[in-house]
N, C-alpha and C positions, 0 to 999 in steps of 0.2 A: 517376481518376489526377490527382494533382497537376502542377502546372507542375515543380516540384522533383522527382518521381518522374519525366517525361517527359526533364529533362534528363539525371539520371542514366541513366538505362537510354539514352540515347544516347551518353551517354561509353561507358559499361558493352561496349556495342556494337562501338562504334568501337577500344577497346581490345582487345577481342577478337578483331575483324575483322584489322585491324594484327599484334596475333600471329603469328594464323593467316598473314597475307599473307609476314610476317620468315622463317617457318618453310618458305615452299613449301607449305603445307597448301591445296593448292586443292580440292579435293573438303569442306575443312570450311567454306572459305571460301564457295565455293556453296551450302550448306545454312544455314548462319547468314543470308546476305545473303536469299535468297527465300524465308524462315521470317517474312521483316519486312514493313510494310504498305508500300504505293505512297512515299507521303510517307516515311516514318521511312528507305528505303533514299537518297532523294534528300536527304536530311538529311547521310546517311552518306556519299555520294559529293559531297557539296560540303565535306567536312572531309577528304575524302584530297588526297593531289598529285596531279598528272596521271599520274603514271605507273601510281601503284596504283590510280590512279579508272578508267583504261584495261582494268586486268584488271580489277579486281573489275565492269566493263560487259559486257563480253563471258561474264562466268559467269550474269547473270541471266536470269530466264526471259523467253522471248519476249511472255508475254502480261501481263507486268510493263512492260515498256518505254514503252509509249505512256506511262500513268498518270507513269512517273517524269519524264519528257521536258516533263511539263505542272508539275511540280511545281520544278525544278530551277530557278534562277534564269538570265538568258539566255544570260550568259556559257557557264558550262557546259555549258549546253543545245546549243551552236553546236558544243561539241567531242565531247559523247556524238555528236551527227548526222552529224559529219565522220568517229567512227568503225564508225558503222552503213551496214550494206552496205544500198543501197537496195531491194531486195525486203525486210529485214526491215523498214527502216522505213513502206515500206508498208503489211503486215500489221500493225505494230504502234498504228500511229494511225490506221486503218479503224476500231479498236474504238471509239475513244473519242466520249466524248457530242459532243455538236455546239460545245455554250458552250468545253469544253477543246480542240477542234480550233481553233475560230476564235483561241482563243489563242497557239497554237504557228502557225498560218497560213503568218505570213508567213519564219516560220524555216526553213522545210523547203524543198529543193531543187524546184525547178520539176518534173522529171522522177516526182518521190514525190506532188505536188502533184497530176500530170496523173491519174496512175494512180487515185488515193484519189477523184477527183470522179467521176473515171468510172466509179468503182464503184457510186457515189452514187445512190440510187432519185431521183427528180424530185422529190419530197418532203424527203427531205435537203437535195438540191442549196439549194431554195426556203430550207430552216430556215436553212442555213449564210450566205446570202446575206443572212437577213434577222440575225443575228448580225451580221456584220462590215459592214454598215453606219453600224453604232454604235460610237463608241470607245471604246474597250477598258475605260477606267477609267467608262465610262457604265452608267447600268440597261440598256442597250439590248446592252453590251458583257455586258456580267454574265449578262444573260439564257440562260436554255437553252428552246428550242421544243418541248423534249418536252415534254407536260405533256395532261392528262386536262380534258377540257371536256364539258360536258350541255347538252341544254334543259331550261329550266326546267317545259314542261309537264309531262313524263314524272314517273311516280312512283317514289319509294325503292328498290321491290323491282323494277322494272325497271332502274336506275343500278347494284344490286347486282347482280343477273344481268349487266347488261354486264360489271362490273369482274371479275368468275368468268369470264367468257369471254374476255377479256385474258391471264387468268393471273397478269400481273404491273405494279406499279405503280411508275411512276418514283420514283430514291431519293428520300427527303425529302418523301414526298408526306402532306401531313394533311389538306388540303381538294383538292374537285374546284372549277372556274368553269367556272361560269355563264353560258353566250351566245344570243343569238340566232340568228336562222337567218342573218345574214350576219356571226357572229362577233363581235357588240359584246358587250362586255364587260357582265353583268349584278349579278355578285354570286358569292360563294363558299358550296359547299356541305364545311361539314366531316366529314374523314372517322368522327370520334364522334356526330354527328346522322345521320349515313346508318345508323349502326349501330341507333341508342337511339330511335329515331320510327319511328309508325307505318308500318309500307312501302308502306300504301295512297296514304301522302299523297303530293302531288305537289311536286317540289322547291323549288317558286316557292314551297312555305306553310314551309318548313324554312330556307331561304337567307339566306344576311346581306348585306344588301343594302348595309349602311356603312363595307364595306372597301374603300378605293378602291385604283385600280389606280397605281403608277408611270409616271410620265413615262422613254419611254427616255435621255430627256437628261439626266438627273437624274442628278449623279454619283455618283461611287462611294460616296466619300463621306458626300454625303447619304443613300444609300439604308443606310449601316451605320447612319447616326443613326435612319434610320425604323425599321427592323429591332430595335434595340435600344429607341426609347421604346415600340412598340405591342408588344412580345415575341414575335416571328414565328420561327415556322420557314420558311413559304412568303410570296410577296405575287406578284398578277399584274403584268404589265407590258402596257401600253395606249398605243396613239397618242392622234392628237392627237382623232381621229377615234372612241375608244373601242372601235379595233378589238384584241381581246387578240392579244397580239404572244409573250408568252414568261412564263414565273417567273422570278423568283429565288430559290434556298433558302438558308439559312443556312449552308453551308456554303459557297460564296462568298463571304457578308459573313465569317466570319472569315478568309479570304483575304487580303479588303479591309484589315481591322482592322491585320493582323499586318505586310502588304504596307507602309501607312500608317505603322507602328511603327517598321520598318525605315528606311525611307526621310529618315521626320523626325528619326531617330538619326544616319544616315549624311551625310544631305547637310550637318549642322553643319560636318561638317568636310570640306565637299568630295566625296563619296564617292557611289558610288550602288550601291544595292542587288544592283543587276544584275551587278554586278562581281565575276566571280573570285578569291575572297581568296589562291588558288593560280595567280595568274597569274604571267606572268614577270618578273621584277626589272624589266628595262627598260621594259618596258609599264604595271609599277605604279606609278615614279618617274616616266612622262611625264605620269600620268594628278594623279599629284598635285603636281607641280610647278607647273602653275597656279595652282593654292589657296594654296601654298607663296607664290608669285613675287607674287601680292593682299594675301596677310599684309606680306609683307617692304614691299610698297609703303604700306600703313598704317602699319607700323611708321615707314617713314621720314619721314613726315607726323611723326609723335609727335617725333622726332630731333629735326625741323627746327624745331619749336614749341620744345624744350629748347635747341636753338641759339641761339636769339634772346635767351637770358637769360644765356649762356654766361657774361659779366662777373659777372654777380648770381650765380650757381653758385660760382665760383672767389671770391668774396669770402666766402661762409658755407656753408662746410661742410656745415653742418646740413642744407640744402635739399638737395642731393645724398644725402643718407641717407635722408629722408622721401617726397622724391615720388612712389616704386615705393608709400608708401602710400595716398595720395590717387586715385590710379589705379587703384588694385587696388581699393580699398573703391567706386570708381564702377562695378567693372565689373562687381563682385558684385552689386549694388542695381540696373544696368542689365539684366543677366542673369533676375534674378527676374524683373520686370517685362515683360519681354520675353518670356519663358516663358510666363507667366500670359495675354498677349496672345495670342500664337500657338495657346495649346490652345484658349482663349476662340473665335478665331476658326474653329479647325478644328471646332469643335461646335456651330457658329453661336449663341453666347451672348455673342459682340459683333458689334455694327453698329452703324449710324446711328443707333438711337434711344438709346444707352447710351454711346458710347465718349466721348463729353465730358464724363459724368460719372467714369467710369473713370479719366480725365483727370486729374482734379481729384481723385479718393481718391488715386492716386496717386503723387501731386506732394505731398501732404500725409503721407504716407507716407514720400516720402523727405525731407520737410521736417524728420518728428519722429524720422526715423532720425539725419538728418543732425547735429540739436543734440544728440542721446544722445553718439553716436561720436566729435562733434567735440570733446563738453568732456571724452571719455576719453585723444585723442590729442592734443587741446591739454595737457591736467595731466602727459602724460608726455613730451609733447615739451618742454613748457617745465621741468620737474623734468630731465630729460637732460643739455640743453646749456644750464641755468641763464640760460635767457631769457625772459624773459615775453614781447616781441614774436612769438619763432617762435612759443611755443605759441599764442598770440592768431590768427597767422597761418594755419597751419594746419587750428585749429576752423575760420576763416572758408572756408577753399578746401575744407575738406570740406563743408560745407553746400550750397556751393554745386554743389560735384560731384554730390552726392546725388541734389538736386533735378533738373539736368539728365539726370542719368544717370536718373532714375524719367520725366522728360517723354520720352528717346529712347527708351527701353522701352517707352513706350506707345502713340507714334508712329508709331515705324520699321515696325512691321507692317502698321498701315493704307496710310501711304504705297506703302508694296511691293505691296500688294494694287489697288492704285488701277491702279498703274504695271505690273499684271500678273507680276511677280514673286512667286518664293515667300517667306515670310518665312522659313521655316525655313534657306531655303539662302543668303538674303545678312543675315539680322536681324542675325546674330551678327558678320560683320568689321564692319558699317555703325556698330552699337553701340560695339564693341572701340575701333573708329575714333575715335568722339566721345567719348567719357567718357576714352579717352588724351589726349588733342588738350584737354578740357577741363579735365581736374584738373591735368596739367600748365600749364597755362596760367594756370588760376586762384591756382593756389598760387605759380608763379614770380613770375607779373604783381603780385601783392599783395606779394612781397618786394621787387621792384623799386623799387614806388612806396612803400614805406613803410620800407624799409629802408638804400639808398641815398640 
């Protein structure tokens, strides 16, 4: 299924759903809604309002609920649990694997909390604790402890007899690993060679021994990058000690990917993923107001730079029709730039040994943008208002906006990263900031001194 067929049938859905809810039709409403997978119902309950999200919670099945509560983003999450009676929510998140529990953790009422451990075999308890020592956005966090481990001495047809007397094999599972008798991580045996080799042979002769294990501290992140260059469904996860700790399967990393997607969309403009987009008027206005109150304070930076030239404004007209261009063309060229930076550094394809040359393509980049652009809006600006000076003027403060605007673009992120900051969530006012503050400036400043 397509990403375009997955959206439709979610509209499709949700249309339906909505009907059904306008009509009073709740008996079709409950048949639509637990006909749908875990995810695709939490998709669906984060596109209603609180009111209809409230009933159509209460019609789904009981052994739906955990799965949706892991899936839901927090906000929401906080208010399906404020409307779940705590015995169901007990029952409903006893089921879930260990990796989705440690994630919903610390959401859940103390009381659901005590009940759920204490049901917990000594074996869980252990797995859970060794989860949530890692954070969340960590391989350590990511990790689930379920997972099937061998000695290497034993033979094929003895690994396959065990895995027949299990019954059944954690989801996502392609390779068994590898350990020693005190757990050190050895090597992975795939589940296609346990099938297609001899069963006499012993698994140390069948085993791959070059697949190394994850660091739990390794972020999230990082581990989508590993995941996607080596092409994994599974990868182990190991201390520092090479004692095996957990997997990760690919169904987490695109978790990671989407989670990642969202977040770098949302926080451009202030915004976080977590957030209820059916939250309350006043709660969504305080939330964004800040962002709002950071613009308006950049903005008036910009003002106060046009202030300063106020005399040189009011003497040529012209300069007041033009500078929203100079501006805008630095913000667009800072923006690239800044873009290109940011994905670069999320996929580790800049650092220290490249970003000075990056540096420098650039800066030349916006050198050779800038004399294209400039002798297009110099020949119309000076054609316009029958001046040769403005358009002279003009080309010049664009070139130079250009080029600043491609140097902050390729700065601003490392700076941010230096200074522990995301790039994604301040690149864009810091930029916005300086490529205002300088095209304005350059273009007033050069009318001032050359005009007056």
């Amino acid at each position: 299924m397509t990403a375009t067929d997955q959206h439709d049938n979610t509209h499709k859905h949700l249309r339906l759903l909505s009907e059904s809810l306008e009509t009073g039709a709740l008996s079709q409403v409950k048949y639509q809604i637990n006909s749908l997978r875990a995810a695709e119902i939490a998709d669906l309950l984060e596109s209603l309002p609180p009111k209809n999200r409230r009933i159509v919670w209460k019609l789904i099945d009981a052994e739906l609920t955990g799965e949706i509560l892991v899936e839901v983003n927090e906000e929401v999450r906080f208010g399906l649990i404020e409307e779940t009676d705590e015995q169901d929510l007990v029952t409903a998140v006893a089921s879930l694997e260990t990796d989705d529990l440690a994630d919903i953790f610390d959401d859940l009422p103390d009381v659901v909390l005590h009940e759920v451990v204490r049901s917990m075999s000594n074996q869980d308890r252990r797995r859970l604790q060794s989860v949530m020592a890692y954070d969340e956005d960590s391989a350590g966090g990511l990790m689930n402890p379920d997972m099937v481990s061998i000695r290497p001495n034993v033979t094929l047809d003895v690994v396959h007899r065990y895995l027949r007397q299990r019954g059944e094999l954690p989801a996502n599972t392609d390779k068994l690993f590898v350990v020693d008798r005190d757990d050190r991580y050895l090597g992975v045996l795939s589940i296609a060679d346990l099938l297609t080799h001899d069963p006499k042979l012993p698994a140390t002769d069948v085993m791959v021994t070059s697949e190394r294990a994850l660091n739990p501290s390794l972020s999230a992140n990082e581990v989508a990058l590993f995941f996607e260059n080596h092409d994994l469904v599974s990868a182990p996860v190991a201390d520092e000690n090479n004692q095996l700790l957990g997997r990760i399967t690919v169904d987490d990393v695109v978790d990671v990917i989407r989670d990642e997607a969202d977040r770098s969309l949302l926080s451009m403009a202030g915004l976080d993923e977590e957030d209820d987009m059916f939250a309350p008027v006043v709660l969504s206005a305080k939330r964004r107001a800040v962002w709002l109150g950071l613009n308006l304070f950049t903005a008036l930076l910009a003002a106060i730079v046009i202030g300063l030239f106020a005399k040189t404004i009011e003497q040529f007209v012209a300069l007041a029709v033009l500078m929203p261009v100079v501006a805008s063309m630095g913000g667009i060229a800072g923006s690239q730039t800044l873009t290109l930076m940011i994905r670069g550094m999320a996929l580790n394809q800049v650092g220290d040994t490249n970003a000075q040359w990056l540096l420098w393509k650039e800066l030349a980049v916006g050198g050779l943008n800038g004399i294209l652009w400039a002798t297009v809006i110099g020949a119309i600006a000076g054609t316009w208002f029958q001046s040769m000076a403005i358009g002279l003027l003009i080309a010049a403060a664009m070139v130079i906006t250009l080029v600043i605007a491609a140097f902050a673009g390729a700065t601003i992120p490392l700076i941010l990263k230096r200074l522990k900051i995301d790039p994604a969530l301040a690149g864009g006012v810091a930029l916005t900031t300086i490529t205002d503050i300088i095209g304005f400036f350059s273009f007033l400043g050069l009318a001032t001194i050359f005009l007056l």
